[in-house]
Structures are given as structure tokens and as C-alpha cells.
C-alpha positions in Angstrom: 17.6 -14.9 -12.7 15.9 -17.6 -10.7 17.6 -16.6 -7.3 15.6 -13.0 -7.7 12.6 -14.2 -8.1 11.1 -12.6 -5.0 13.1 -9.5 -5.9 12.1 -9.1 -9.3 8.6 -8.9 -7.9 9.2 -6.8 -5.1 10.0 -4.3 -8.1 7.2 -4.8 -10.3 5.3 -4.4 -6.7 6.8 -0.7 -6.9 5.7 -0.2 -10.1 2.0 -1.7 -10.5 1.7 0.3 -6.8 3.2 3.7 -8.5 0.3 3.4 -11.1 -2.4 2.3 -8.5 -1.4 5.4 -6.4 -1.7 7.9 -9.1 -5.2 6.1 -10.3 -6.8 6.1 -7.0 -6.2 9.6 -5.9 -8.0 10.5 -9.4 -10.9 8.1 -8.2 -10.8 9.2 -4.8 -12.1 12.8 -6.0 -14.5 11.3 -8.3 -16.3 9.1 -6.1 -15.2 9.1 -2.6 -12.8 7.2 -0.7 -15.0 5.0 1.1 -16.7 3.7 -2.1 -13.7 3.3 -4.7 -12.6 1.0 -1.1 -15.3 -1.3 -1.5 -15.6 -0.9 -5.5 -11.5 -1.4 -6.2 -11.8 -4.8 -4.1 -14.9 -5.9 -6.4 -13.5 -5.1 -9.5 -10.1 -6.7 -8.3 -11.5 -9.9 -6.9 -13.4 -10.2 -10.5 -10.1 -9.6 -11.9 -8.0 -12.3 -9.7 -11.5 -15.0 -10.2 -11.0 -15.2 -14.3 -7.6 -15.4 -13.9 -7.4 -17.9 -11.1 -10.0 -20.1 -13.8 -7.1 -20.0 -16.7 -3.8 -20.4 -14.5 -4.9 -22.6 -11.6 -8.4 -24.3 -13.1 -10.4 -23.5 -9.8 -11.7 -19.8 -10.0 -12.4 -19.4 -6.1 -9.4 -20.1 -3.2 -11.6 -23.2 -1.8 -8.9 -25.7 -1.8 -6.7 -23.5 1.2 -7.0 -24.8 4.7 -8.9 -23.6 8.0 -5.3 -21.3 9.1 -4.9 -20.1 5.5 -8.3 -18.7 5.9 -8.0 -17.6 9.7 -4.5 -15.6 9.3 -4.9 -13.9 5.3 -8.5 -13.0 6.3 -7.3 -11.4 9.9 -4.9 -10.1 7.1 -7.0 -8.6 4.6 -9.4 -7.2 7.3 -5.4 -4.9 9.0 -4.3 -4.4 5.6 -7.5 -3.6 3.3 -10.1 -2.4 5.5 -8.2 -0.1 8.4 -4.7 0.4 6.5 -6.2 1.7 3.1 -8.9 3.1 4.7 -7.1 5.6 6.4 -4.6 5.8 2.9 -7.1 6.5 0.6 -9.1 9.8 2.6 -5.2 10.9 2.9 -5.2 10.7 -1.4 -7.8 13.3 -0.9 -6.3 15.2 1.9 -2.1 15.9 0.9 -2.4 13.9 -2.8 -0.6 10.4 -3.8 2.7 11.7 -3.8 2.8 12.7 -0.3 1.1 9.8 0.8 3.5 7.6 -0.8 6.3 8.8 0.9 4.8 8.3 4.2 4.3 4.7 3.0 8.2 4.8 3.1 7.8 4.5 6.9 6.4 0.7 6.2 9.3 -1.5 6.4 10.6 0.0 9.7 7.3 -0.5 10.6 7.1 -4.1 9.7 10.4 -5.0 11.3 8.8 -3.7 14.5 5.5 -5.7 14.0 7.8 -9.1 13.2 9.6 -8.2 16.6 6.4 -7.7 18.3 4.3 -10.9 16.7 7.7 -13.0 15.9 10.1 -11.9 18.7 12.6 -10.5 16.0 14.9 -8.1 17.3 16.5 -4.7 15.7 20.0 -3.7 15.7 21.6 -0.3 16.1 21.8 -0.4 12.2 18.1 -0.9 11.8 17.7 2.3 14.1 19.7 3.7 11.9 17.8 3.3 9.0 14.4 4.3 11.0 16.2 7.6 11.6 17.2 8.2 8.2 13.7 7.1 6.5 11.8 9.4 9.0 14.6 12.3 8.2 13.6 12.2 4.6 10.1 12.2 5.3 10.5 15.4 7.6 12.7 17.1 4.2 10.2 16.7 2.1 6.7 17.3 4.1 8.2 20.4 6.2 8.8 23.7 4.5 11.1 26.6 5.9 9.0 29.5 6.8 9.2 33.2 5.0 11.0 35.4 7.5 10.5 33.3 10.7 12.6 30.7 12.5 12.3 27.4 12.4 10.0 25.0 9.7 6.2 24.8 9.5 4.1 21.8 8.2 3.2 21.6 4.4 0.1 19.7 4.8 -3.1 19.1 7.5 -1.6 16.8 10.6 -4.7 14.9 9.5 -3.4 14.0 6.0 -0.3 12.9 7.4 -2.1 10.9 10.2 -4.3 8.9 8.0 -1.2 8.2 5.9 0.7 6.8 8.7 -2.2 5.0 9.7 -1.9 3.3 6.3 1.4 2.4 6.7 1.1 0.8 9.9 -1.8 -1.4 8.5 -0.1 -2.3 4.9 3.0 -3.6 7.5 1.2 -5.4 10.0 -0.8 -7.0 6.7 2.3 -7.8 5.1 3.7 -9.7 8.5 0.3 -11.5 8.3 0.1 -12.5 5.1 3.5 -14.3 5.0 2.2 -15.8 8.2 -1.2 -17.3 6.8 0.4 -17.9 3.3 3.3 -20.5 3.9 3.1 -22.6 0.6 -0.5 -21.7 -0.8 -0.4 -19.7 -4.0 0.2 -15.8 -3.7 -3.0 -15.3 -6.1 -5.7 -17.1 -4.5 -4.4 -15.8 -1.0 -4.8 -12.5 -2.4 -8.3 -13.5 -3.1 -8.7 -14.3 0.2 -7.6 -11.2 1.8 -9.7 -9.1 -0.8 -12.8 -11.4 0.4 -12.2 -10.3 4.0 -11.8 -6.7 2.9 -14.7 -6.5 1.4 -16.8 -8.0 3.4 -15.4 -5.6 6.7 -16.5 -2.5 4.0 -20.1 -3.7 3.4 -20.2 -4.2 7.0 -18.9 -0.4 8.3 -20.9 1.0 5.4 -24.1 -0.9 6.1 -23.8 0.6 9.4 -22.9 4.2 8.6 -25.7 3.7 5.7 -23.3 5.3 2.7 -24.8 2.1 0.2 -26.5 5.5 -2.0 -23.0 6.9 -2.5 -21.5 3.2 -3.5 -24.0 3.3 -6.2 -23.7 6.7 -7.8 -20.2 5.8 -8.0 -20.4 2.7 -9.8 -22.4 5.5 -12.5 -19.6 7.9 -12.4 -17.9 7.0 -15.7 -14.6 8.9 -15.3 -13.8 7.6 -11.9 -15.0 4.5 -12.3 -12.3 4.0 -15.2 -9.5 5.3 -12.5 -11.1 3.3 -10.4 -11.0 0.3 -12.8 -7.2 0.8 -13.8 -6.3 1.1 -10.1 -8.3 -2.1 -9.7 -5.8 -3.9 -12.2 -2.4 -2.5 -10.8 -3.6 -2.8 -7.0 -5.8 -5.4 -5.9 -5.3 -8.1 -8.8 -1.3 -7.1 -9.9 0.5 -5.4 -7.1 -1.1 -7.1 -4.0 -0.5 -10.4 -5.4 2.9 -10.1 -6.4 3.7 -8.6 -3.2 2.8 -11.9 -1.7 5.0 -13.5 -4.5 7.9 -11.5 -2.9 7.2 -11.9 0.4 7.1 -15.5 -0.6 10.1 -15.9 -2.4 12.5 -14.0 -0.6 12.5 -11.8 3.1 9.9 -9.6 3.8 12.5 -6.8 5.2 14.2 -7.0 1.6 10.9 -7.0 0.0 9.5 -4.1 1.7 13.0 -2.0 0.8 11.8 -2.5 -2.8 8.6 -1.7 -2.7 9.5 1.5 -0.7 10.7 3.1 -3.8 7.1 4.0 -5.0 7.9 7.8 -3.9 10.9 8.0 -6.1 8.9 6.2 -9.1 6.1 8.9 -8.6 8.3 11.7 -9.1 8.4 11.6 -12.9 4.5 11.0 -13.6 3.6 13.5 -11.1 6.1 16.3 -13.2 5.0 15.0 -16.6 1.7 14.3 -16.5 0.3 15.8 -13.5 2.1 19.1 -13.7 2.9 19.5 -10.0 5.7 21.4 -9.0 8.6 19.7 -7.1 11.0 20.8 -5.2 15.0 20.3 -5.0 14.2 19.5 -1.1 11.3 17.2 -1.7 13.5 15.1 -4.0 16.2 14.8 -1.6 13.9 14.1 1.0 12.6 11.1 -1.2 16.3 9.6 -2.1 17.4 10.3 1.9 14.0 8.1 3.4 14.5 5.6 0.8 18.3 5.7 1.6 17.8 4.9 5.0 14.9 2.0 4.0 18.1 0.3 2.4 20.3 0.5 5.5 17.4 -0.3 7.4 17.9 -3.9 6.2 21.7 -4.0 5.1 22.6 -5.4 8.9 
């Protein structure tokens, strides 16, 4: 059980992330985007501080060195501030689900940032694994049109953009992390990154002056609760133990796992949520994360 260490948290990754996704769009109505950004990393860092007290005795990361700081902070500003930026206005735009399966497109996209920041180089297998992961993408964001030729787009280009946008910054924040990370503790890097988040979100909204909607946020009570749930499962839970995977085992193997989150968010979304969902959009999921597997069989 040992030897799937990494593994094993790769897949509780998927999980805590299924939750977070479905919390955060809730929240994302509720109070905005922008705020639950800056709010989620507060509540999460006050989450990761007690529990840093009780499993490591030192409650703040102040025992990691100068390139722990440099590279999970650089790390925390790709990942946190620009990749979920653009993620969560897409929760609001084409909905968690949706979004998630764009996220699918992340661990082609980190094998591409590891060949542009570590000289790592893809085979004609990988390629075939891109093509399949952005096949089921297309099967399950394009619908056939009513009496015309050809397929028309389910969702605003903008949706989908800002998704993708995500993607590339939760894989270029993955690649650096396991950069600035080498042996220090997956929690308090977490801390770390969240630290650098933040403080790149008070800075953007100090600038666009958007403090007043912060605030009336932290008074909503019904998205702060999302918002607080989220918090748990995201920042504190899932971020860390995607370190803990990226640590423990490859970061192409660990990204496969954590690609499944579309297929995990099928059921809550029928159950719970009501949403309707199609034969084509469920294929379209098993295809992308199909091809996310062969993408890092080779």
C-alpha cells in the first residue's frame, strides 16, 4: 500500500477537488468570483495554520529556505491568482461541470510546461493522448445543430476561454510546485503558495477598488458556508495532497488521477443538482479522460 502512496492521494485529490468544484460554483453566484478568490485562500490558510500547530508543532512555514519561498510563491501567484482566477468567473459563465472537463486538458498541458521549463520531450503516444483528451472535450461542449450541418458551440467562447486559462495555470503551478517543494512538507508549502495567492488578490483588488464587495461577502451567510466547505476540500485538503502526490510519485501519473474530476461530477450533478446529461456528454468525459491515461502510458 506503501508503493501508492502518491497515487492514493492523487485520488483523494479527485475527490476533495469534485466537492470543491461543486461548492465554489454555489459560492461564485453568491458572492462573486473575485471575492470567494481572496476569501477561500483566507479561510484555507486558517485551516492549514491550526493544523500545521497539531501535526508539525510550528503553525506558520518559517523553517523553509530562501528557494522554497522563491519557486512555491512564483507558484502560488500561476496557479492561485491567474489559473483560478480565470476558473472561477468560468463557474459562473458554463457551470462546474463544464469547467471541469476543460481542466481535463491539464496534464497535456503540464507535460508541455515540463518540456518547456525541464527540457522533457513528448512522444507520438503523448500526442496521442492530447488528441484524444481534446476529442472528448469537443463531444461533450459541442452540440449537433437542429436541421443544419455541421456542430455549434454549447457555451460562450468566453466560458470556455477562462476555463482553459485555468488549466494552463493549475499546470504550470503544478510543474512549479514540485520544483520549489523538493523535500519540504506538502502542507506548509501549501501554505506558502496560498500566502502568495493572497497577497497577489489584495493587490489586483486594491487596485480595481472591489474591498466593499469582499466585505458584503464575508456577510452573505449562504455563500459564505459554500465558500467555507470549498475552503476545506480545496485550499487546505485537495491542494495539499496534490503536492503529496506530486511528491510521492510523477507528476504526469498524478495529473492522470486528478483528471477524473469530470467523471466524479457526473453523479452529484444528476442527483443533487438535477442537471440533465447527455449520452454524448458522458462519452465525451470517459473519451478525454481516456486519452489523459494514454497520454502518460508511453
Amino acid at each position: 500500500m506503501h508503493n501508492y502512496y502518491g497515487e492514493l492521494a492523487a485520488l483523494a485529490t479527485a475527490i476533495f477537488w469534485t466537492i470543491t468544484a461543486l461548492s465554489f460554483e454555489r459560492a461564485s453566484l453568491k458572492i462573486g468570483s473575485l471575492s470567494l478568490n481572496i476569501i477561500r485562500l483566507g479561510i484555507g490558510f486558517i485551516f492549514l495554520s491550526i493544523f500545521n500547530l497539531f501535526y508539525r508543532g510550528i503553525m506558520f512555514p518559517i523553517d523553509a529556505s530562501a528557494q522554497n519561498w522563491l519557486w512555491l510563491s512564483l507558484s502560488g501567484l500561476v496557479g492561485f491568482l491567474f489559473g483560478d482566477l480565470f476558473l472561477f468567473k468560468s463557474y459562473t459563465i458554463i457551470g462546474s461541470r463544464y469547467a471541469m472537463l476543460i481542466m481535463t486538458l491539464v496534464p497535456p498541458i503540464t507535460a508541455l510546461a515540463g518540456w518547456l521549463m525541464l527540457g522533457e520531450k513528448l512522444s507520438v503516444m503523448n500526442y496521442l493522448g492530447m488528441s484524444l483528451t481534446i476529442l472528448g472535450i469537443s463531444l461533450a461542449i459541442f452540440n449537433k445543430n437542429t436541421g443544419k450541418a455541421g456542430f455549434s458551440l454549447k457555451f460562450s467562447y468566453k466560458g470556455l476561454l477562462f476555463a482553459f486559462f485555468g488549466a494552463v495555470g493549475q499546470a504550470f503551478g503544478l510543474v512549479l510546485s514540485k520544483f520549489g517543494m523538493n523535500d519540504y512538507d506538502p502542507f506548509p508549502a501549501t501554505q506558502i503558495r496560498i500566502i502568495a495567492g493572497f497577497v497577489g488578490f489584495a493587490v489586483l483588488i486594491t487596485i480595481i477598488r472591489r474591498w466593499k464587495s469582499v466585505f458584503e461577502g464575508l456577510t452573505h451567510k449562504s455563500g459564505m458556508a459554500s465558500a467555507s466547505l470549498g475552503s476545506f476540500f480545496g485550499p487546505f485538503l485537495g491542494v495539499s495532497f496534490s503536492l503529496l502526490a506530486v511528491k510521492y510519485t510523477q507528476t504526469g501519473i498524478a495529473s492522470t488521477i486528478m483528471a477524473i474530476v469530470p467523471i466524479l461530477i457526473i453523479p452529484p450533478a444528476i442527483f443533487l443538482f438535477k442537471q440533465k446529461v447527455t449520452t454524448l456528454e458522458i462519452i465525451g468525459a470517459i473519451i478525454s479522460i481516456a486519452g489523459v491515461t494514454l497520454f502518460f502510458i508511453s
